[in-house]
C-alpha positions in Angstrom: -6.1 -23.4 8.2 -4.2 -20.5 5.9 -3.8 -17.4 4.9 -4.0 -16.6 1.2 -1.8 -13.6 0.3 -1.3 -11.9 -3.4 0.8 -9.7 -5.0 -0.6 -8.9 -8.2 1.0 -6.8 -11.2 -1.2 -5.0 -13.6 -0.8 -2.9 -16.8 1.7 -3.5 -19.8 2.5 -7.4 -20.6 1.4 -8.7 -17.2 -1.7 -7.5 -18.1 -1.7 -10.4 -20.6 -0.1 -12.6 -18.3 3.3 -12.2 -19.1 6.6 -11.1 -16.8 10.2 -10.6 -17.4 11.5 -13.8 -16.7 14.3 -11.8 -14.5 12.5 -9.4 -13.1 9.7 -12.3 -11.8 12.5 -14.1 -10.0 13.5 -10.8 -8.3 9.8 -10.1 -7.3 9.1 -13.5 -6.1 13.0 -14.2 -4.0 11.9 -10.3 -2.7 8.2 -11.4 -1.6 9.4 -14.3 0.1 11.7 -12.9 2.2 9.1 -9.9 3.0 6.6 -12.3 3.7 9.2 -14.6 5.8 10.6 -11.4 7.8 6.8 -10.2 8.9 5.6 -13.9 9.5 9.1 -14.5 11.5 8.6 -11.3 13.5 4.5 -12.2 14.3 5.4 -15.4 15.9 8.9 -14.4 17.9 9.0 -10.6 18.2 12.4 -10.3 16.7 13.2 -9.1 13.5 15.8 -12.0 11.4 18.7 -10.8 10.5 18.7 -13.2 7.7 15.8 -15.7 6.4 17.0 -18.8 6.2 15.3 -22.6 6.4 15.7 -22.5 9.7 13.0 -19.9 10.3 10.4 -22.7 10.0 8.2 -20.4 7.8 6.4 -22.6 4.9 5.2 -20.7 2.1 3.1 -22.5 -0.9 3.0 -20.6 -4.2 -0.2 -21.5 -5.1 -0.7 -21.8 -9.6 -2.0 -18.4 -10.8 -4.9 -18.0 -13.5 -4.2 -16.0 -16.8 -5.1 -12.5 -15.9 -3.1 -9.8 -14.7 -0.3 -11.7 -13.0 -0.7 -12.5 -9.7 1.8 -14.4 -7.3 -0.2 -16.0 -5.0 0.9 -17.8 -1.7 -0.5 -19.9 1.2 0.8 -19.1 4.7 -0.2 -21.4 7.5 -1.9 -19.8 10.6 0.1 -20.6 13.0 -0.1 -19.4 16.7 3.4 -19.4 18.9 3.6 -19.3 22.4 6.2 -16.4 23.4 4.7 -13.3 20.7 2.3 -11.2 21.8 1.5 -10.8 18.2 1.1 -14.5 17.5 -2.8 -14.0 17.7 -2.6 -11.4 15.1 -3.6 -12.9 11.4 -0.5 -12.5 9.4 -3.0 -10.3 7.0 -3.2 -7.7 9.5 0.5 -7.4 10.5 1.3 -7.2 6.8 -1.2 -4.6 6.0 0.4 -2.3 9.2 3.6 -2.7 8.1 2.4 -1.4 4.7 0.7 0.9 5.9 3.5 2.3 8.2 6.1 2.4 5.3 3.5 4.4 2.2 2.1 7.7 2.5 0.8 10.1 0.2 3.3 11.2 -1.9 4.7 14.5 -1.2 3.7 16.1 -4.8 0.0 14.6 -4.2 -0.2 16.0 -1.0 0.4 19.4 -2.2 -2.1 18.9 -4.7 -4.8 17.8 -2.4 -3.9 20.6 -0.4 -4.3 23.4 -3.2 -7.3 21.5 -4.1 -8.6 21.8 -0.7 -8.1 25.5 -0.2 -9.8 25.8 -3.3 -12.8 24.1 -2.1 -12.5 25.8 0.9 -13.4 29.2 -0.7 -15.9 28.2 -2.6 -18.1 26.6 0.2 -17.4 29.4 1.9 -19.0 31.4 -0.6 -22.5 29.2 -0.5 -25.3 31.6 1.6 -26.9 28.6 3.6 -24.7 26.4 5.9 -26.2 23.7 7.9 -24.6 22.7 11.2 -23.2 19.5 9.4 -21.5 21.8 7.0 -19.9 24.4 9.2 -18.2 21.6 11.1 -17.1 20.4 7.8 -15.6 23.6 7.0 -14.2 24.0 10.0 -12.2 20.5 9.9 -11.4 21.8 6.0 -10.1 24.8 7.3 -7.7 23.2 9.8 -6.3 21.1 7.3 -5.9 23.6 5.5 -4.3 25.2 8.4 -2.0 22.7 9.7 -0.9 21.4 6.3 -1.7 18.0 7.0 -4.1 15.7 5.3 -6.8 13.9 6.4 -7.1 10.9 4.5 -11.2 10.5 5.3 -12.1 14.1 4.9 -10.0 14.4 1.4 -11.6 11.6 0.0 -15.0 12.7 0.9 -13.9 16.4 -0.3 -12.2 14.8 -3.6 -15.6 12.2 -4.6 -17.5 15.6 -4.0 -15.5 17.8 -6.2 -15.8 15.2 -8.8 -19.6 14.6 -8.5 -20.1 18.8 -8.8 -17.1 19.3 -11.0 -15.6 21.7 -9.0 -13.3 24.3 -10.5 -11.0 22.9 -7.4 -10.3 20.0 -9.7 -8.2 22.4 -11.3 -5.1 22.0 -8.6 -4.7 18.6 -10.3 -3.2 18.2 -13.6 -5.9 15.4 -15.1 -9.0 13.3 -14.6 -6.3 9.9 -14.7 -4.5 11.9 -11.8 -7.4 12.8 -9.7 -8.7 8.8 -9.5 -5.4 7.5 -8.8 -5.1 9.9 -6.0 -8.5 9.1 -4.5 -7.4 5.2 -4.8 -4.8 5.9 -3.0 -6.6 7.9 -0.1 -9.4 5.0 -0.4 -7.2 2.1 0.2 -5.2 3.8 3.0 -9.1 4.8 4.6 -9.6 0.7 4.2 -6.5 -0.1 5.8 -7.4 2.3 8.7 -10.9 0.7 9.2 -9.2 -2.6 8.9 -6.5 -2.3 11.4 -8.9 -0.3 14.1 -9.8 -4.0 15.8 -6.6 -4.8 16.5 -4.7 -1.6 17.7 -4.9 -2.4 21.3 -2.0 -5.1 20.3 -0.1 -3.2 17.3 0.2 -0.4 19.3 2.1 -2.7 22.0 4.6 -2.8 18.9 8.0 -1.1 20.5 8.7 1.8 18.6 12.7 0.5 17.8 11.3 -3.2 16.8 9.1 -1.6 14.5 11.6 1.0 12.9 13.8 -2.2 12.2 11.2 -4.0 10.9 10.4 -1.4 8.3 13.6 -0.8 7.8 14.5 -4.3 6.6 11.4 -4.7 4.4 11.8 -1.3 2.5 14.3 -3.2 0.5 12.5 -6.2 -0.1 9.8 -4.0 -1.3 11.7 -2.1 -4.1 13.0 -6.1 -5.2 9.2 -6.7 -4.9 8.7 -3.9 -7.8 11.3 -4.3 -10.3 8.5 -5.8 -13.1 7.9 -2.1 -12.2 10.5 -1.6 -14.6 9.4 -3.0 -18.0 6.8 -5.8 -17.1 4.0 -4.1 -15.0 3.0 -0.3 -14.1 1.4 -1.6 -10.7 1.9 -4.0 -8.1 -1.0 -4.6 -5.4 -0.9 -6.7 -2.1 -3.9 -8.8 -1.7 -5.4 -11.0 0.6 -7.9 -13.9 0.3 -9.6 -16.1 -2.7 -11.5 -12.8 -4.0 -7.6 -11.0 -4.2 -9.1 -8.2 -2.0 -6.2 -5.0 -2.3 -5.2 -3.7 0.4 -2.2 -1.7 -0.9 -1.1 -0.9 -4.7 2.2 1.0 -5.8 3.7 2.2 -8.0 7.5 3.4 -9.0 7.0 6.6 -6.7 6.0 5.1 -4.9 8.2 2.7 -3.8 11.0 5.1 -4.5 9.4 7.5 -1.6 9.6 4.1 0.4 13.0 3.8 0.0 13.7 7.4 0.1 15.3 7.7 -3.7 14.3 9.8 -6.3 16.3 7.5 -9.1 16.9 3.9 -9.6 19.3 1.7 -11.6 17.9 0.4 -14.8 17.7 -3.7 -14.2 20.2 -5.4 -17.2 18.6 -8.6 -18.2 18.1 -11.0 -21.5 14.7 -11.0 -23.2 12.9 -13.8 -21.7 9.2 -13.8 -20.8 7.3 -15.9 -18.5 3.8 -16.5 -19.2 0.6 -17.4 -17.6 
């Protein structure tokens, strides 16, 4: 038995199957060792200081169909005595950790918040409200309130103002902007369904073993995304034969990860590897 996980790049040449020679051997040495470090901490607890042979964690890289470009890799299950979290599918642990290090970017979630206090005024303004919506306004309003987003509640808000064309749209500077943001609040709303089952043992995670851990894979990340660079403009973590996305990123992203605003341009020849 295995686990099948992707990271796939999308847009510019990898759309045709193509990467930066350089800047896939970057990506791949940096998903190996993120992939090692998470795998290493499910089955012992510890976060490695370095991955080395020694860790006893076999990755395949499986051969990739033209398409996008996807890096695919199979990961045996393996249960460890010792690890609470051995029982965990290395799928899961990988999407917590993912979903731990990315939130909502700071300029989006001032946009969905103007949006929402938009919104806010104008259902407010509609004569009839059914009990359903006068508790929706009422969670609105203390989102509105508290300055915080709720990732459900402003996708539902966001689909809606797109399906009336509501002049709340407006907060957001275009239609390309507006569905990247809802992806984004989509995918972490997936994450959250899919990590629900297993939150009785995640949230036995000690709060210092976890801070390490992201902190050692918030580097590995950013090496993950250099085809960021010239190559790609996306990268997506996937999981299973159907490439299911659990997470995709972009360069703000993973500069918010990393807490930069800037990054050094990668100096490399002109070769291309192809699908």
């Amino acid at each position: 038995m295995a686990e099948l996980l992707s990271l796939v790049f999308n847009g510019r040449q990898a759309s045709d199957g193509q990467l930066h020679f350089y800047e896939y051997g970057r990506a791949t040495y940096g998903y190996a060792r993120f992939i090692s470090t998470i795998e290493t901490f499910r089955r012992t607890g510890r976060v490695p200081q370095r991955i080395v042979g020694a860790a006893k964690v076999e990755l395949i890289i499986k051969a990739a169909e033209r398409g996008s470009f996807p890096i695919d890799i199979i990961a045996p299950i393996a249960t460890v005595a010792g690890s609470e979290l051995a029982s965990l599918p290395l799928k899961i642990l990988t999407e917590y950790v993912l979903h731990y290090v990315q939130r909502i970017l700071p300029s989006d979630e001032a946009k969905i918040l103007r949006a929402t206090k938009l919104q806010l005024e104008i259902e407010k303004q509609r004569t009839a409200q059914s009990g359903k919506e006068t508790k929706r306004i009422e969670a609105i309003e203390r989102m509105v309130k508290d300055q915080n987003v709720n990732t459900r509640l402003a996708l539902d808000m966001m689909n809606e103002m797109s399906q009336r064309d509501s002049r709340a749209l407006n907060a957001f500077d275009n239609v390309d902007e507006v569905e990247r943001i809802k992806s984004t609040l989509k995918l972490s709303d997936e994450r959250q369904k899919s990590l629900e089952e297993y939150m009785p043992t995640l949230s036995k995670i000690d709060s210092d073993k976890m801070l390490k851990l992201t902190s050692k894979v918030r580097p590995q990340i950013a090496e993950m995304a250099i085809p960021l660079k010239k190559s790609a403009n996306s990268m997506e973590f996937a999981f299973g034969d159907d490439r299911k996305v659990t997470t995709r990123l972009q360069e703000a992203d993973v500069y918010d990860i990393n807490g930069v605003t800037a990054h050094p341009p990668v100096k490399s020849s002109a070769v291309w590897v192809c699908l």
